[in-house]
C-alpha positions in Angstrom: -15.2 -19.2 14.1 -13.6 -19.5 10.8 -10.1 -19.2 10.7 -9.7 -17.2 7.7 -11.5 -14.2 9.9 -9.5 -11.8 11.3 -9.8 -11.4 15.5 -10.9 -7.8 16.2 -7.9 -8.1 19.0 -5.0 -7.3 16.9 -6.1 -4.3 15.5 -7.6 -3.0 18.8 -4.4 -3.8 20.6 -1.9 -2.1 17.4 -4.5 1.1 17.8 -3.7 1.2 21.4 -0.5 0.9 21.2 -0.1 3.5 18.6 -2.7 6.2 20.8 -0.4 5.6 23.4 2.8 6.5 21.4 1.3 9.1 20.4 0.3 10.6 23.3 3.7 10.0 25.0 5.1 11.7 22.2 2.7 14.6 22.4 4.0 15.6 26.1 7.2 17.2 25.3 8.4 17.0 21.8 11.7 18.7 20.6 9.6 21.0 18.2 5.5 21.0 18.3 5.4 22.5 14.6 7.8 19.4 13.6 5.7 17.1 15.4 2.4 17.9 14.1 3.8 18.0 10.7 5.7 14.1 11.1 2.9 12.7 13.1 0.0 14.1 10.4 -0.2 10.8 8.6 -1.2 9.3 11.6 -4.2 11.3 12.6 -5.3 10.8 8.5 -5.0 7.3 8.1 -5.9 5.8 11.9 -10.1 7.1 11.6 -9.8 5.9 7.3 -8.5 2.4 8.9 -11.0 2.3 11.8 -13.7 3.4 9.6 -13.1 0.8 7.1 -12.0 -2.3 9.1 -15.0 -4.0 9.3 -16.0 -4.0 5.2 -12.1 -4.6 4.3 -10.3 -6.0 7.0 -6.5 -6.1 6.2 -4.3 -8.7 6.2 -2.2 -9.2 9.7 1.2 -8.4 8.4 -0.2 -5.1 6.8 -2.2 -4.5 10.3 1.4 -4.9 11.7 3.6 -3.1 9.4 1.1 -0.3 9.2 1.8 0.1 13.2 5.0 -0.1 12.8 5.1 2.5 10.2 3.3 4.9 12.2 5.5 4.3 15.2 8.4 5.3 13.1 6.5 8.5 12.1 5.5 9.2 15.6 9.1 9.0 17.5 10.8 11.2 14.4 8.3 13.3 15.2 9.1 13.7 19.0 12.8 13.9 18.7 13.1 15.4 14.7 14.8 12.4 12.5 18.1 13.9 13.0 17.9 13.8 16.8 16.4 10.7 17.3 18.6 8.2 19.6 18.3 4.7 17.6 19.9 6.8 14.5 22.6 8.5 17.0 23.5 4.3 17.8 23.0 3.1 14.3 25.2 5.9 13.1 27.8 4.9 15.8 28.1 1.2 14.6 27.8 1.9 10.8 29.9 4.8 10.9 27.6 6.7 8.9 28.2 10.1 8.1 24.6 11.6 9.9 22.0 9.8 11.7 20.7 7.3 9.2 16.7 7.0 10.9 15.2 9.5 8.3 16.3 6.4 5.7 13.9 3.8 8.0 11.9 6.2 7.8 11.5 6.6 3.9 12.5 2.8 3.6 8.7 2.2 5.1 7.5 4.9 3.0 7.8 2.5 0.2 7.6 -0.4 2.0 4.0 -0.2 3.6 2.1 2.2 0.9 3.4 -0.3 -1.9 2.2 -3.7 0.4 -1.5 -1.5 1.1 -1.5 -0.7 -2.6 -0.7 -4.4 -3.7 -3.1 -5.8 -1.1 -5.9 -3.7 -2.3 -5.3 -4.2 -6.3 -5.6 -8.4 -5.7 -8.4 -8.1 -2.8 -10.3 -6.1 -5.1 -9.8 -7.5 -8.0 -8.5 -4.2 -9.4 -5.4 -5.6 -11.3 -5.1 -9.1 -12.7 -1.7 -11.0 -12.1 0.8 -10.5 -9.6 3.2 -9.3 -11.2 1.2 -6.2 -12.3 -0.2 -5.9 -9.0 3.9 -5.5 -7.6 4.2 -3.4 -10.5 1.4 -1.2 -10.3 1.8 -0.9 -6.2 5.5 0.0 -6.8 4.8 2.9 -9.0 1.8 3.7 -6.4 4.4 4.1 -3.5 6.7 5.9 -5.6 4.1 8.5 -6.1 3.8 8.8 -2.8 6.7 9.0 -1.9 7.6 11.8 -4.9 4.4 13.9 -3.3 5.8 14.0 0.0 9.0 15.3 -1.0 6.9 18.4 -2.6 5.2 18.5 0.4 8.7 19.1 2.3 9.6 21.7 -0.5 6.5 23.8 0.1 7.2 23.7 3.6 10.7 25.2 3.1 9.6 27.4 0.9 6.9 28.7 3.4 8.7 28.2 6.6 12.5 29.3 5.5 15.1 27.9 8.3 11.8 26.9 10.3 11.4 24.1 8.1 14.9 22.6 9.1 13.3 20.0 11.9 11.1 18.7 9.4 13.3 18.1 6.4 16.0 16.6 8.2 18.2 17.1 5.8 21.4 17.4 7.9 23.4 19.5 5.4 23.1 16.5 2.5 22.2 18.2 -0.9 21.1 14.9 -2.1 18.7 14.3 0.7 15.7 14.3 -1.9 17.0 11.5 -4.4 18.1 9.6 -0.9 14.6 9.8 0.2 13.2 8.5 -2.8 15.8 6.0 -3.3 15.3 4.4 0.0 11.1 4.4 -0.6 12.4 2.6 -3.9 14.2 -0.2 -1.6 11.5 -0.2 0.5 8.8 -0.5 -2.2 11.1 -3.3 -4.0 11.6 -5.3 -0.3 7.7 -6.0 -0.2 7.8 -7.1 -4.0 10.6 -9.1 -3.5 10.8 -10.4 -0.5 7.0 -10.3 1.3 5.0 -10.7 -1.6 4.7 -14.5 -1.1 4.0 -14.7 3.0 1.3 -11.6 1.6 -0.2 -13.6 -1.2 -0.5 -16.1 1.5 -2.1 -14.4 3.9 -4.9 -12.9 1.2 -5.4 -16.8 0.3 -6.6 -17.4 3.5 -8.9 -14.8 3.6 -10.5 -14.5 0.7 -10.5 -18.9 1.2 -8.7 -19.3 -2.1 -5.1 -18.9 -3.5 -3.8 -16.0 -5.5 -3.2 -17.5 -9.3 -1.0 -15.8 -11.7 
């Protein structure tokens, strides 16, 4: 078998272990509306990934981050974001002000959407050069990250005080630039910091090494 192929057992075993999150997490959740709404993403991009996997396999640390991403989703969506324990513990040792998991949250909001992004500009050969392809995959998860936020609008708008789970905003009237600021971080982490380990990993695939 050549080593640049991906096993089939990673992604099998990240798919059940996400299924069985989500099922856990569909037994009793603090608020079903809240839960339907946080876990959404899940349900829309598991059957798109599944469907797709064997024409564009993805790379193992997107496979992985992906997972993790919608594990994040998936327990904010059982407990709300400001209720879940991890932030409660977090906000203990930081001292923050209010539990700080809606900002992991929104950090991988940038973070994974800008690594899928940049991942499919190079595999593709959308984009030429890397920088552009960071670039281009920054402003991508940005986007997504500004949409969502008018997603969480129109749901205030339509479900008044019913809205609170899912906006988490904890009483912070800069909760929106917060949001978007931490999907910046996010976004910037995978251009900064995993680019190279990425570019790596799509060098080994495609059997050849990313130029500039």
């Amino acid at each position: 078998m050549n080593r640049s192929t991906p096993t089939p057992t990673l992604p099998l075993s990240l798919l059940a272990l996400v299924a069985l999150a989500l099922l856990v997490s569909a037994l009793h959740p603090y608020d079903r509306a809240t839960w339907w709404m946080e876990t959404a993403p899940v349900f829309i991009i598991a059957p798109v990934l599944v469907a797709t996997h064997r024409r564009l396999p993805l790379t193992t640390l997107l496979q992985v981050l992906i997972a993790l991403h919608a594990l994040v989703l998936i327990v904010g969506g059982a407990y709300t974001y400001a209720r879940v324990p991890f932030g409660f513990w977090l906000q203990e040792v930081g001292h923050f002000e209010r539990n700080p998991y809606d900002r992991i949250g929104h950090f991988f909001q940038g973070m994974v959407p800008c690594l899928a992004a940049r991942e499919i500009f190079i595999r593709l050969g959308i984009v030429r050069g890397r920088r552009m392809a960071g670039f281009l995959a920054l402003c991508v998860a940005m986007m997504i990250s500004a949409c969502y936020e008018l997603i969480e609008w129109g749901a205030a708008v339509a479900l008044g005080q019913g809205a609170d789970e899912f906006l988490g905003t904890q009483g912070d009237p800069w909760d929106t630039q917060s949001d978007m600021f931490m999907a910046l971080i996010g976004a910037s982490f995978t251009n900064l910091v995993l680019a190279g380990f990425h570019d790596w990993q799509i060098s080994r695939m495609a059997g050849r090494r990313w130029m500039n």
